[in-house]
Backbone bond lengths (Angstrom), bond angles and torsions (degrees), N, CA, C in turn:
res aa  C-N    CA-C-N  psi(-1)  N-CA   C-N-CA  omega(-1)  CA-C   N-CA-C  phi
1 X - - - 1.444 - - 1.529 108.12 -
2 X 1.205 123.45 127.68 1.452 138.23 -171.74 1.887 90.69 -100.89
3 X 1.377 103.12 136.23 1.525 107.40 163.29 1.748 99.87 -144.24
4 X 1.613 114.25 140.22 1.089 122.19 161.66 1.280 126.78 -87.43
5 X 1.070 135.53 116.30 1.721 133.31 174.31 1.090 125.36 -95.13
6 X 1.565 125.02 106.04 1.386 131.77 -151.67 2.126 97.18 -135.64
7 X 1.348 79.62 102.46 1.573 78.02 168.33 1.488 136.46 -100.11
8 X 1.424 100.99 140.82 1.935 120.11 -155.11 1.615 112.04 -119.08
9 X 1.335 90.08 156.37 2.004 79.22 178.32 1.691 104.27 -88.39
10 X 0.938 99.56 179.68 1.367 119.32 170.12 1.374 118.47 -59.74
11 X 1.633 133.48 -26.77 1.183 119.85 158.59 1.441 126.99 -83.97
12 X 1.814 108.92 -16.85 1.345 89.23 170.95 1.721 123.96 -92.44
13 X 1.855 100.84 20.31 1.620 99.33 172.41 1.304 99.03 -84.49
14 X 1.242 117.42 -36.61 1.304 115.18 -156.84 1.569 91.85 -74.96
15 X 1.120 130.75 -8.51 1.748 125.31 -171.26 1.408 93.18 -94.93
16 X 1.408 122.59 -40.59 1.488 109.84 -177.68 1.513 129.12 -94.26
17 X 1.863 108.94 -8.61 1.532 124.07 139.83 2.233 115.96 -32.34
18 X 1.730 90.49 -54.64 1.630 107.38 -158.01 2.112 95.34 -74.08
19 X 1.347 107.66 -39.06 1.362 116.72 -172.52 1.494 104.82 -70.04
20 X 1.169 110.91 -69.89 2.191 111.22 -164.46 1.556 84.88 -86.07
21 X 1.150 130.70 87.88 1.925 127.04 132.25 1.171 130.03 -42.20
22 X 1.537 136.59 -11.42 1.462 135.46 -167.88 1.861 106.32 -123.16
23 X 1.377 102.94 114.57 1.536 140.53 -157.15 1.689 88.59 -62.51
24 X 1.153 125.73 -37.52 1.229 106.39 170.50 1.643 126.79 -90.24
25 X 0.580 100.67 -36.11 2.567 104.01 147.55 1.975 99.49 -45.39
26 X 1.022 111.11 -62.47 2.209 102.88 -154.63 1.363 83.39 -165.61
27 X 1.969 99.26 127.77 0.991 116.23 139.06 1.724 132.94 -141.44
28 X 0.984 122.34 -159.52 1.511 111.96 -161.19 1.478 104.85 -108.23
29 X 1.559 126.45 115.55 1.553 117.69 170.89 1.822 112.83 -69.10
30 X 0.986 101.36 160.39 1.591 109.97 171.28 2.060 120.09 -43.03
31 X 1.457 89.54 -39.99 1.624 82.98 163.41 1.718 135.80 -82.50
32 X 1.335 99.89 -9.07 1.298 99.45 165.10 1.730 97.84 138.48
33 X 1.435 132.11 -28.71 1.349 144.13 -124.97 1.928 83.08 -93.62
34 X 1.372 104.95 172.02 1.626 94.78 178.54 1.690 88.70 -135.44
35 X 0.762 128.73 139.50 1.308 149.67 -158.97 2.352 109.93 -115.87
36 X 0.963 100.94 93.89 1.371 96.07 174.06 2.000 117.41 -97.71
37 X 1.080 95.43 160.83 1.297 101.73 -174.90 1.856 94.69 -104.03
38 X 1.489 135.46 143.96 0.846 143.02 -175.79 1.516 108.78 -80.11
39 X 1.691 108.77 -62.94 1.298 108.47 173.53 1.097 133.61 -69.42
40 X 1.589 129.45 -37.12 1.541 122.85 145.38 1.531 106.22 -46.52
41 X 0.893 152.76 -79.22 1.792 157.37 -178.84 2.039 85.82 -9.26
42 X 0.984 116.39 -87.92 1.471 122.37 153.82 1.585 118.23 25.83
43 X 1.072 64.49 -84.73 1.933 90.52 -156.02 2.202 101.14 -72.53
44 X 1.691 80.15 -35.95 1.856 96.05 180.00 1.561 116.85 -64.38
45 X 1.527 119.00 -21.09 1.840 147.97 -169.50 1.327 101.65 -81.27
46 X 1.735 115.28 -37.17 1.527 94.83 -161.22 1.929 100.75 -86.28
47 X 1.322 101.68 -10.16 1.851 88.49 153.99 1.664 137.00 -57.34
48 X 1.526 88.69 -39.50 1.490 100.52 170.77 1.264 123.17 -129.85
49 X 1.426 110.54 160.37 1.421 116.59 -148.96 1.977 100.01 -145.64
50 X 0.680 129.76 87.60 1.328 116.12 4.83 1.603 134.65 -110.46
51 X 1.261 120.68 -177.76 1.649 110.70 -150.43 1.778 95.26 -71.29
52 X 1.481 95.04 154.55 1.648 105.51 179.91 1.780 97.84 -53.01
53 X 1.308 114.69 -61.18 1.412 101.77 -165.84 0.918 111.24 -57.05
54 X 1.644 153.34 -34.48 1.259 135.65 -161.16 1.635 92.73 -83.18
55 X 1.591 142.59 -29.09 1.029 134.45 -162.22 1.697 100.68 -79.58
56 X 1.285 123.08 -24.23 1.596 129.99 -163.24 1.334 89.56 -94.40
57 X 1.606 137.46 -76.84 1.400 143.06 -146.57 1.671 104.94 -105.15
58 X 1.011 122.71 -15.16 1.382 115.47 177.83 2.075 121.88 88.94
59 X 1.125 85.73 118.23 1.508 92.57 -157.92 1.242 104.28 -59.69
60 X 1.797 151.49 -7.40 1.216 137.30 -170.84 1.513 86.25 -101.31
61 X 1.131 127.28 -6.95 1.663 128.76 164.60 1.306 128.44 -45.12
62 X 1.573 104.08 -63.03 1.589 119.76 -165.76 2.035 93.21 -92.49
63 X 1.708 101.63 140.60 1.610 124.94 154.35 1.584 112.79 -84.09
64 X 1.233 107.83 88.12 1.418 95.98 171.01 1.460 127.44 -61.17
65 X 1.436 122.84 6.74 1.396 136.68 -179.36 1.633 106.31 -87.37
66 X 1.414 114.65 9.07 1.319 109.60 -176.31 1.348 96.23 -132.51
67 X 1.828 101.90 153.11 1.178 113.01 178.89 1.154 153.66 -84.81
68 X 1.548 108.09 -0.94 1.068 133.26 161.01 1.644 104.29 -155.33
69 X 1.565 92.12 157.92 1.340 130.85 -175.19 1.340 114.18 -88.39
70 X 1.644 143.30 102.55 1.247 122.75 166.03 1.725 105.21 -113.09
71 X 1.389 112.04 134.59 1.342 126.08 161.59 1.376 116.88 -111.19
72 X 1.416 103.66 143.73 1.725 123.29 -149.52 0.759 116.91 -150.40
């Protein structure tokens, strides 16, 4: 399992809390961190254009070769 660790402030969790609504795309661990799924992330993008994460964190940011997303 590949995970990327990309750390964010506190307003852009709360921007990407308000953006991905569906529990299987991102959800929140007990410490605070938000956890995305790559391949749901996927499938969740071709609604929007462009995808919340590249509009919040910046698209030369995220490896889409990994399987999950952690923000921290």
């Amino acid at each position: 399992m590949s995970i990327q660790e990309i750390a964010v402030s506190n307003n852009q969790k709360k921007q990407l809390l308000k953006a991905i609504n569906k529990d299987e795309v991102l959800f929140q661990e007990d410490n605070g961190d938000l956890v995305v799924s790559v391949a749901a992330y996927l499938n969740f993008k071709q609604e929007a254009d462009p995808g919340p994460l590249e509009a919040i964190v910046g698209e030369d940011t995220l490896d889409f070769n990994a399987e999950y997303f952690v923000f921290s």
